[in-house]
C-alpha positions in Angstrom: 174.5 45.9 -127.1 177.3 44.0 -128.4 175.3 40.2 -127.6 172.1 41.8 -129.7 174.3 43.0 -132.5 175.8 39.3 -132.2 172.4 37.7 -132.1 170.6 40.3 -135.0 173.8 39.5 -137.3 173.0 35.5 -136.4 169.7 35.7 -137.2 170.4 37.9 -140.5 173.1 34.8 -141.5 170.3 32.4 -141.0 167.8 34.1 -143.1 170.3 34.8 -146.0 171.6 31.2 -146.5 168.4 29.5 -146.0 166.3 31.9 -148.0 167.5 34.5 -149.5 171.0 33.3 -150.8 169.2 31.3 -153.5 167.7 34.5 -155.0 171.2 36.5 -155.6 170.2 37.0 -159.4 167.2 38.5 -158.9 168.1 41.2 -156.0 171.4 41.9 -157.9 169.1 43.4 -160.7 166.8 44.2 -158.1 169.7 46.1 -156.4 170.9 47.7 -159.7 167.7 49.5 -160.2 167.5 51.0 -156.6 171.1 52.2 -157.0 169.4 54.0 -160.5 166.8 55.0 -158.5 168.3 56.3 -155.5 170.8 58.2 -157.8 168.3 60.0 -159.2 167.0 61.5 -155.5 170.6 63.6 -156.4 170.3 64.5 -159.9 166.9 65.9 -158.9 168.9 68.2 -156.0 171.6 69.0 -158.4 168.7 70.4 -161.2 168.0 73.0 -159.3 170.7 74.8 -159.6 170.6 75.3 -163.3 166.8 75.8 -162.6 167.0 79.1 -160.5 170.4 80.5 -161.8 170.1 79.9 -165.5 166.1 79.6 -166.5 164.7 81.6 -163.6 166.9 84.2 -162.5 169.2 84.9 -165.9 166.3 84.5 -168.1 168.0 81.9 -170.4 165.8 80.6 -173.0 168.0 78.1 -174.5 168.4 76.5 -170.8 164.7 75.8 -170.5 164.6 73.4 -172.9 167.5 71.0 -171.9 166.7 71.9 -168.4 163.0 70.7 -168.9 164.2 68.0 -170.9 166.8 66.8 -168.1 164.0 66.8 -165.7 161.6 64.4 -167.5 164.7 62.2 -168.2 165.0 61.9 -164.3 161.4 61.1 -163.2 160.9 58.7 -166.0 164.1 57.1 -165.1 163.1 57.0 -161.7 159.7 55.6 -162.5 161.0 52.5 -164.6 163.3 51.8 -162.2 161.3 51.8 -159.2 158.6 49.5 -160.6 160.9 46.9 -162.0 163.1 46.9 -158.4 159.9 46.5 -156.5 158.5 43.6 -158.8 161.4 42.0 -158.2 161.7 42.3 -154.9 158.0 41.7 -154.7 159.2 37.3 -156.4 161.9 36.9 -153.9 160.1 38.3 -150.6 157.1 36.5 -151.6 158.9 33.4 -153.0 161.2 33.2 -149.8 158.3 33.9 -147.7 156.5 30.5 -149.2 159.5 28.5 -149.0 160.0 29.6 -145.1 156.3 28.3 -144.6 156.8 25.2 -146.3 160.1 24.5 -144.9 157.9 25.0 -141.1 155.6 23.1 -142.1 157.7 20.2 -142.9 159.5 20.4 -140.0 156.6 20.5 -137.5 154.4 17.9 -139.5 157.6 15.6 -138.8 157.4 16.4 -135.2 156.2 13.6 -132.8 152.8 14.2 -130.7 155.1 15.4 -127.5 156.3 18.3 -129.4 153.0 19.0 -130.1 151.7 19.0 -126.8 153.5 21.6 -125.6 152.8 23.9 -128.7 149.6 24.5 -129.2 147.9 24.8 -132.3 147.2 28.7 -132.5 151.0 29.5 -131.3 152.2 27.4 -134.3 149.5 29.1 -136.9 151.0 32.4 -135.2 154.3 31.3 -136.0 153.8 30.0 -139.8 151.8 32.9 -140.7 152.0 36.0 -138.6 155.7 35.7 -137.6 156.4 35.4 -141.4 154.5 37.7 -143.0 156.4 40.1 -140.4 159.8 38.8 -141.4 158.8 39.0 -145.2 158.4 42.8 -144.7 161.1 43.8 -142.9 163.8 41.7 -145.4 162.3 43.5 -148.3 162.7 47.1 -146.2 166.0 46.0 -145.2 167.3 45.1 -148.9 165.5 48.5 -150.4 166.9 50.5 -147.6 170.6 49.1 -148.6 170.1 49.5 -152.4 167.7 53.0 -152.6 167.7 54.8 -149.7 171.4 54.6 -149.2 172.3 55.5 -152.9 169.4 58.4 -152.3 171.4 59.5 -149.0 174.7 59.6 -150.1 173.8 61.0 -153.6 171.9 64.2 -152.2 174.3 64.3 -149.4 176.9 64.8 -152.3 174.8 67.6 -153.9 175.0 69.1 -150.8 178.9 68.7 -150.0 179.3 70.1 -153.6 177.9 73.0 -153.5 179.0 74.2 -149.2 180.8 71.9 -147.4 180.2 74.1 -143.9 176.3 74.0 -144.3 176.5 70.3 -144.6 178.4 70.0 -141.6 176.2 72.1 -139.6 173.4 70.4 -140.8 174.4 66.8 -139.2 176.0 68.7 -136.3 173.1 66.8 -134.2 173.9 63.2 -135.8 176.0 62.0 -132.6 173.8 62.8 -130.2 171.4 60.5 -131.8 173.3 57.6 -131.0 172.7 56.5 -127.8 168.8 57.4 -127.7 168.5 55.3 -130.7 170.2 52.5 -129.1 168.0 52.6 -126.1 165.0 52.7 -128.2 165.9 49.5 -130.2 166.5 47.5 -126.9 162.9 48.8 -125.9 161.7 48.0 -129.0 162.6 44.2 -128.9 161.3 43.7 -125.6 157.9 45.2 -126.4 157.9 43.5 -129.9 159.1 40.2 -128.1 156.1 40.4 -125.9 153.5 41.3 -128.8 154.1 38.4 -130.7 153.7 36.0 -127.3 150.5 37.5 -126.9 149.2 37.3 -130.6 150.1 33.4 -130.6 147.8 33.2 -127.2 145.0 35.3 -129.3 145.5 33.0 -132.0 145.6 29.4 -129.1 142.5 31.0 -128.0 140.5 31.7 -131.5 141.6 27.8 -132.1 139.7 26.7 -128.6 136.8 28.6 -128.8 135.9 27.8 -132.3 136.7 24.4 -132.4 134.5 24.2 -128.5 132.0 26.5 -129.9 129.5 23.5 -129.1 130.3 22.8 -125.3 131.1 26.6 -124.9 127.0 27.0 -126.0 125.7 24.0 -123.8 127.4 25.4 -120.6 126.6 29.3 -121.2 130.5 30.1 -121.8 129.7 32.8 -124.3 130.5 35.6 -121.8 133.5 33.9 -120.1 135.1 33.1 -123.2 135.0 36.9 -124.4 136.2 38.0 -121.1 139.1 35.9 -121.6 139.7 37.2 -125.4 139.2 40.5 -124.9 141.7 41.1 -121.6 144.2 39.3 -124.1 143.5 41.5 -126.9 143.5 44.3 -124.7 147.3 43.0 -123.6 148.5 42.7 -127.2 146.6 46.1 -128.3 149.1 47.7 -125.7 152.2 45.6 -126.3 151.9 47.0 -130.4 151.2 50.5 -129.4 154.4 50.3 -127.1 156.5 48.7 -130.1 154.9 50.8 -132.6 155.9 54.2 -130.0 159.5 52.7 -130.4 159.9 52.8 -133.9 158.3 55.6 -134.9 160.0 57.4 -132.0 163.2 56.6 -134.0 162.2 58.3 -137.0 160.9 61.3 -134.9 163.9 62.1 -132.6 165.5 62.0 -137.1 162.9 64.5 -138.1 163.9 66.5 -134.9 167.8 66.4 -135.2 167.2 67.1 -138.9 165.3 70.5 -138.3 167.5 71.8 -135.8 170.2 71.1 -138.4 168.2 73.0 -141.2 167.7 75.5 -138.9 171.0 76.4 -138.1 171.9 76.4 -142.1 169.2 78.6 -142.9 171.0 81.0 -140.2 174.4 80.6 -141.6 173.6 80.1 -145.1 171.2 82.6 -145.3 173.3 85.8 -144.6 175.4 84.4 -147.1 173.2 84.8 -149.8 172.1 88.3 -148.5 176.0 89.1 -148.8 175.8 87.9 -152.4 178.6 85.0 -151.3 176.2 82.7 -152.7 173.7 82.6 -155.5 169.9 82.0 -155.1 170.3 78.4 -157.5 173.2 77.2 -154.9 170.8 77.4 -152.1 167.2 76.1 -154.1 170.0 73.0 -155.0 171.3 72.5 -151.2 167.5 73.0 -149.8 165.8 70.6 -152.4 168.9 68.0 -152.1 168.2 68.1 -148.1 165.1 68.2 -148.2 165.2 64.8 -150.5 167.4 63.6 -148.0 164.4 63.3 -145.4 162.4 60.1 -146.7 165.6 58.1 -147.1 166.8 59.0 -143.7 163.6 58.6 -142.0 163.4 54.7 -144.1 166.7 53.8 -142.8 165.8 55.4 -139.4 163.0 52.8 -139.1 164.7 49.9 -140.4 166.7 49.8 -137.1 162.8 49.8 -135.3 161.2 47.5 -137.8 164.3 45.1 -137.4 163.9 45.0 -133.9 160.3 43.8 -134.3 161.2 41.5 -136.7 164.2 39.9 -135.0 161.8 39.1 -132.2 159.6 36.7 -134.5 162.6 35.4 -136.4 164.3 34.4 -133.1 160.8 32.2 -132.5 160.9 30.7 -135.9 164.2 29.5 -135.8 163.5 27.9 -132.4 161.2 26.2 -133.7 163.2 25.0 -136.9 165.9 24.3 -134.6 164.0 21.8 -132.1 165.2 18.1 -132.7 163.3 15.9 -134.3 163.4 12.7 -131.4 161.4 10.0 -133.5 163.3 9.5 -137.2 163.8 6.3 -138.9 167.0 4.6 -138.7 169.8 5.2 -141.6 169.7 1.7 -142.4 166.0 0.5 -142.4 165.0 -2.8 -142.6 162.8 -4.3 -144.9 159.2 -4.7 -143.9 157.7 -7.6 -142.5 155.7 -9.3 -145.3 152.5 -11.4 -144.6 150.3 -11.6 -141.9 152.6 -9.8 -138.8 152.2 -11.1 -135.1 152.9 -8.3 -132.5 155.3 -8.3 -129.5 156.1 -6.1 -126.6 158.6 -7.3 -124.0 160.0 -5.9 -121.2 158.4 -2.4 -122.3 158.7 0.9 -119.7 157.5 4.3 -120.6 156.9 7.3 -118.9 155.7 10.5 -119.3 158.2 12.9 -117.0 156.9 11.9 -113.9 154.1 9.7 -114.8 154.5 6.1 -115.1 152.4 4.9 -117.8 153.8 1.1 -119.0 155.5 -0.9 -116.4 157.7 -4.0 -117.5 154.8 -4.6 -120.5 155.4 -7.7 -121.8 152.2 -9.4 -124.3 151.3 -10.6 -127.9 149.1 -10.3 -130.5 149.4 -13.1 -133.0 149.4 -13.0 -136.7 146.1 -12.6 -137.8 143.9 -12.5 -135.4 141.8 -10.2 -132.8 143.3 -9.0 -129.5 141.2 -7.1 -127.5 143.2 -4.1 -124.6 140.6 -3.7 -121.6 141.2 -2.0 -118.3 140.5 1.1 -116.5 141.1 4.6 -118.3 145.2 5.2 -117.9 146.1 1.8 -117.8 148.1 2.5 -120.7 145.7 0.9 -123.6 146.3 3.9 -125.9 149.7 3.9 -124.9 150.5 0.3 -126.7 149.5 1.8 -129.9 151.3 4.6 -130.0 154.4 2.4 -129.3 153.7 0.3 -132.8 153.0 3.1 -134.7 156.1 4.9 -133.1 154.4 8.1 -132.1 156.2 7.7 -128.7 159.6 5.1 -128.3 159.8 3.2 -124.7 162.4 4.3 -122.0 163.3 0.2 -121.9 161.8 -2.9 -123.7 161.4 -3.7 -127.4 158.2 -3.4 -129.5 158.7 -5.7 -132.5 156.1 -6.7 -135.8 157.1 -10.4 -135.9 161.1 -10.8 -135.1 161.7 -7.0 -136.3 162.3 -4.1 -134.1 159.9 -1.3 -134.8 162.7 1.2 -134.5 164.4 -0.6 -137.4 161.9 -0.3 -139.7 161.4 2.9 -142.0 158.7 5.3 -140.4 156.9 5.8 -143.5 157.0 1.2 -144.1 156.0 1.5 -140.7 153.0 3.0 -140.4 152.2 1.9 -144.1 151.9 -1.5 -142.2 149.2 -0.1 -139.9 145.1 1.8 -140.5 143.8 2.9 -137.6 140.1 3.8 -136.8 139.6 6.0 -133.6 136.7 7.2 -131.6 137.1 11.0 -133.3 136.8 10.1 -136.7 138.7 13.1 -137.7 137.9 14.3 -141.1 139.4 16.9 -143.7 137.2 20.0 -145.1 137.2 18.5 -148.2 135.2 16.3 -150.9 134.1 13.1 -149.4 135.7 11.1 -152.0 139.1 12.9 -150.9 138.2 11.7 -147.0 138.7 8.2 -148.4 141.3 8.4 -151.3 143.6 10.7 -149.0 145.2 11.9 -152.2 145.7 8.9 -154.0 145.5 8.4 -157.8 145.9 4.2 -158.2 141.9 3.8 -156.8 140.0 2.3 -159.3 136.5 2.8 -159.6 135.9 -1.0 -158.0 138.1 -0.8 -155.1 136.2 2.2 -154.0 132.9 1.2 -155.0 133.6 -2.3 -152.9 134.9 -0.1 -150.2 132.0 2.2 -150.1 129.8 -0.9 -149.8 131.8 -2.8 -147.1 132.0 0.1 -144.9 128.3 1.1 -145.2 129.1 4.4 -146.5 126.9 3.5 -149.8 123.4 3.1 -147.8 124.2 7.5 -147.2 126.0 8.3 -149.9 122.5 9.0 -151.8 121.2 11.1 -149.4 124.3 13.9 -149.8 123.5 16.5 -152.7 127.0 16.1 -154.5 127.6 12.2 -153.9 131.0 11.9 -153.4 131.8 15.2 -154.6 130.0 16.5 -151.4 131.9 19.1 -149.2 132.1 17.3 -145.6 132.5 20.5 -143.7 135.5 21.2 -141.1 136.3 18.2 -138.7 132.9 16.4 -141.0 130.8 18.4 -139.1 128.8 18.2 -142.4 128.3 14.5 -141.3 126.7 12.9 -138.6 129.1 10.8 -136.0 128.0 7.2 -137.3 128.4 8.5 -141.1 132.0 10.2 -140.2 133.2 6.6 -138.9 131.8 4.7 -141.5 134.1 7.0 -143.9 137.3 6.6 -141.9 136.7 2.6 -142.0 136.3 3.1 -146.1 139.6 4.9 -145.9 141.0 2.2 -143.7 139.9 -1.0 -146.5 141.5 1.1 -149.4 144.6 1.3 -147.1 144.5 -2.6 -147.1 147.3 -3.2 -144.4 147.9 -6.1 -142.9 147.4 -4.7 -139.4 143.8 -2.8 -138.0 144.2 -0.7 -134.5 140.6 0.0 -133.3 140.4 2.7 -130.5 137.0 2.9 -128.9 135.7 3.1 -132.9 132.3 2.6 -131.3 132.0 4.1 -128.3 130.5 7.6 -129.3 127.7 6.5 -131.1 124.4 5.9 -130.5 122.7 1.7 -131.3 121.7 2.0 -134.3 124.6 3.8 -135.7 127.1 1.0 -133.6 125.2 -1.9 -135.2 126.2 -0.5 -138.5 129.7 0.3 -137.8 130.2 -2.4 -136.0 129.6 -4.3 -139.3 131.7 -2.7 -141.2 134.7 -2.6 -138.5 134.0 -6.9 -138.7 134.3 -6.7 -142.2 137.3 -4.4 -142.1 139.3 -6.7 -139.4 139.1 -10.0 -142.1 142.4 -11.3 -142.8 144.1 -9.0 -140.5 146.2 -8.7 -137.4 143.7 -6.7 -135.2 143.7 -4.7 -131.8 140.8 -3.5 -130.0 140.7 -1.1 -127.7 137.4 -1.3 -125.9 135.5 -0.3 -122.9 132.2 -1.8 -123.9 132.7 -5.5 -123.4 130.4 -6.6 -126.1 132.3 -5.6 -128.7 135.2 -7.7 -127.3 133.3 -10.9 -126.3 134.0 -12.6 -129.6 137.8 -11.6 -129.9 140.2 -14.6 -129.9 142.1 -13.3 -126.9 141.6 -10.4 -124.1 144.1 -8.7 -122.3 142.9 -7.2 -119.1 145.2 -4.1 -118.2 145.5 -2.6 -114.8 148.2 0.2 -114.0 150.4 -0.3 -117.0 150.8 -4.1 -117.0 148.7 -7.1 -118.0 146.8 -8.3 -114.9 145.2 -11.3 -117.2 144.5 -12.7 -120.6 142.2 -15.3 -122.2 138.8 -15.8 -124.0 135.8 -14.1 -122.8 135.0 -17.0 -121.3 138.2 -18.0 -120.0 138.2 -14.9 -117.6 135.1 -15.1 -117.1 135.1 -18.5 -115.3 138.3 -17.0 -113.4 137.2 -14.1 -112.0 138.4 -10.9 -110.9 139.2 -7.7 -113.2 137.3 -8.3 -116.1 134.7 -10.0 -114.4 133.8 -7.7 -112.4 134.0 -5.2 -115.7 131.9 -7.5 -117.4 129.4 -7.7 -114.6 128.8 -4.1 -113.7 128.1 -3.4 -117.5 125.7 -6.1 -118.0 123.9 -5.3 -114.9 120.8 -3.4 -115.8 117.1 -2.9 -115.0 115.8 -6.1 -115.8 118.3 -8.9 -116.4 121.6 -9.8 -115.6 124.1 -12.1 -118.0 125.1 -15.4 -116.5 128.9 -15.8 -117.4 128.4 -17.6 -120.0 126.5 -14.3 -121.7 122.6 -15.8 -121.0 120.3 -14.0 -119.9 118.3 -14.8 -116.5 116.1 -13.4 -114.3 117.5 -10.4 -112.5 117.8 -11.4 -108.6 115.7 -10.1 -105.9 117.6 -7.4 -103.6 118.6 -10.1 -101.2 119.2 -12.6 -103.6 121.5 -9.7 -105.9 123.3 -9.1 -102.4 124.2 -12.9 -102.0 125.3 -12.7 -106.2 127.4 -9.5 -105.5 129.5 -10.0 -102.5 129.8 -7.3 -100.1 132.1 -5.0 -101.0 133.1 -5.9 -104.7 132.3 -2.0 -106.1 134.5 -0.8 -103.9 136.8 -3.0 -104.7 136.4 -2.7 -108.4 137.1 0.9 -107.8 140.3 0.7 -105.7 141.7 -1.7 -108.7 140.6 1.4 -110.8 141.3 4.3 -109.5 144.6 2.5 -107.2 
């Protein structure tokens, strides 16, 4: 018990500096107006006193007046003061609640793509939202339980001490033997509370997968698989809440229970008392009211211990979360960035994934202003290289450098303001189309974008969309068809202008006609500028100014199309498999003759070259 009391009061610390500390004006007032309203739980109790024995039972006429009047003076009081505390506490919960987001936010969005590998998607939407909205609650029950309930106890508990001490003793005669049961219950309540919000952020990983997949789950008749899956989950979580929920309300039950027992046993004692004539009708309607008062506080503060426990469980997540390192950060004393045209360097480069071993000894170069094409196999480690420039992942050993500078020296941000990068997704946002390209920036002017619209084709569409620019591109783009969606990312690439283009397979999803198109605006983009291509269809490589053939991690070869060509091996054999199609087959030097007869095509392709081509491939 004593660890968990440690690791709550830990957590609690946490939350208060970070969050809540900044806020101390506001709950002070807040504060002040549950202590008014809380006191007023006893002036209620104490009322009836005067009530019975003066108005009701003596028949005082005078008393009626300043009695009735006392009694409007408490619920109004009451009711001022609760709605100011709670619109008070309503800014900081929700105020702190938004800066906790933000703050997650931040951290994860600095994370590198490791860290996000390992966390998927729903678990961290589970984390930002659910888990938060969970603390946000039980922080504002926690603070109104301090400041109201408390006051509210101790203030009828008071009415009761002052008018019997004995029936109040009786009354919490059951109060110790609560102890341990609670204590019990709060462990149990963590656990179960611990193992609901592990199984909401799988419901949530598993909203994310379906409804981003919902295409392939159609095509391969998923439907019912897929809501097998989420409904045994839901089922899980639907259990682990009732469990939790049991906990806390069992809590505030075994309260209720202890609490009648106690009344009970006063109404035994007290109540020959009053039959005696030892005490007056008004003493007892002020010790039953002020008890009965008592109830709602005790029962609040009762379920803070169970709603704490839940909480503590999604807190404990959150902080793990703002606690995990950052690896990737840019140095304290950044370098300036390389200005002009940048040539690109890897030597000596090994990186691995765990186990994997994905670059081996690397060593190659791009230079300044012009195109460098990566081919090889899938997992040779193309993707790899640009991840290392862009610093998404640092090597185990080597140096990746943009002319003579270390990319690790640089400043992330003048690092990858250095670099635009056009992949095979073409990812866009769910917003405007004219935000897809501008990304938030203000300094566009009208001709930069109108040039970049043309350049990247996006104008010969743009037309045909109802809004024009102003056009809602739907989630992902899925408003826009995979040749327009590229053409967009290579118009936000131009008003980037860096001085370096990466190029990831920016082709290899669409259909001709659509390629054609992009593959003129990708030429245009890649004027002026240091560019790498990563490529699996050899004609869009054939024209770069140098090709580096890539095979388990390491260069096996580089040179011109033709160059490695007229050599042989890897690429060759790339280049020749590709080419080789129903009718014609390129010569090396990229002409088209007659395709072979079978005998003639088995004298052209030695025995045994497939296989291996595929041993070289698959090692």
């Amino acid at each position: 018990m004593s660890n968990e009391h440690t690791s709550s009061r830990e957590l609690l610390g946490w939350l208060w500096r970070g969050y809540l500390r900044q806020y101390m004006g506001l709950l002070g007032i807040a504060v002040v107006f549950m202590l008014v309203e809380g006191a007023t739980m006893g002036a209620l109790g104490y009322m009836m006193q005067p009530m019975f024995d003066l108005v009701f039972v003596a028949g005082n006429t005078n008393a009626l007046f300043w009695v009735s009047l006392a009694f409007l003076a408490i619920f109004s009081l009451r009711g001022i003061s609760s709605v100011t505390q709670k619109v008070l506490l309503s800014k900081v919960s929700q105020t702190s609640a938004a800066g906790l987001r933000k703050d997650m936010l931040a951290r994860l969005i600095r994370q590198d793509p490791s860290f996000h590998q390992s966390h998927a998607p729903g678990l961290l939407l589970q984390r930002v939202q659910s888990d938060v909205s969970a603390i946000n609650a039980v922080w504002q029950a926690m603070i109104t339980g301090a400041g109201r309930d408390l006051v509210a106890l101790v203030a009828v508990l008071s009415v009761a001490v002052s008018i019997d001490w004995r029936w109040t003793a009786i009354l919490l005669i059951g109060v110790p033997g609560l102890l341990l049961p609670i204590s019990l219950l709060q462990k149990y309540v963590r656990r179960r509370a611990s193992e609901a919000r592990d199984l909401g952020a799988t419901l949530a990983t598993r909203l994310d997968e379906i409804f981003h997949g919902i295409v392939p789950i159609k095509l391969n008749n998923l439907e019912e698989y897929q809501l097998k899956r989420f409904s045994d989950h839901t089922d899980n979580f639907v259990k682990a809440e009732v469990k939790s929920a049991f906990g806390t309300s069992a809590i505030s039950g075994m309260t209720d229970i202890m609490a009648g027992v106690g009344f009970m046993a006063v109404l035994l004692y007290g109540g020959s008392e009053i039959i005696a004539g030892e005490k007056s009708v008004g003493q007892f309607m002020s010790f039953f009211t002020s008890i009965g008062l008592s109830f709602e506080p005790m029962r609040r503060l009762a379920n803070i211990s169970g709603i704490w426990q839940a909480a503590a469980a999604a807190l404990e997540r959150i902080k793990a979360l703002m606690d995990a390192p950052i690896l990737l950060t840019s140095p304290d004393s950044p370098k300036p960035a390389p200005q002009g045209l940048p040539g690109i360097h890897l030597k000596d480069v090994t990186l691995n994934y765990g186990e994997a071993e994905i670059l081996r000894a690397l060593t190659l170069d791009a230079e300044a202003g012009k195109t460098t094409a990566l081919v090889g196999a899938s997992g040779a480690g193309k993707s790899t290289i640009f991840n290392l420039l862009t610093r998404m992942v640092d090597p185990q050993h080597g140096t990746v450098q943009i002319n003579d500078t270390s990319v690790a020296d640089l400043a992330t941000k003048d690092l990858r303001g250095m670099f635009s990068v056009v992949t095979q997704e073409g990812l866009l946002f769910d917003e405007t189309l004219r935000e897809n390209i501008v990304l938030g920036r203000t300094d566009v002017s009208d001709e930069d974008l109108k040039k970049a619209l043309e350049d990247s084709h996006v104008a010969d569409f743009l037309e045909k969309l109802p809004d024009g620019l102003e056009t809602l591109v739907g989630p992902r783009g899925s408003a826009l068809s995979g040749g327009q969606r590229q053409r967009v990312v290579i118009a936000r690439a131009l008003l980037r202008d860096t001085p370096v283009l990466l190029l990831d397979e920016a082709t290899s999803a669409l259909d001709a006609q659509s390629e054609k198109v992009v593959q003129q605006a990708l030429d245009s983009l890649a004027g002026g500028r240091t560019t790498l291509v990563i490529a699996h269809r050899l004609s869009t490589v054939r024209n770069a100014d140098k090709i580096i053939v890539m095979e388990r991690g390491q260069v096996a070869d580089q040179g011109t199309h033709q160059e490695l060509i007229e050599r042989g091996g890897i690429y060759a054999d790339l280049y020749r498999l590709q080419f080789q199609d129903g009718k014609t087959l390129l010569d090396p030097k990229g002409m088209a003759a007659q395709r072979p007869t079978a005998r003639a095509q088995e004298q052209t392709v030695p025995n045994g070259w497939i296989r291996r081509l595929m041993t070289r491939i698959l090692g």
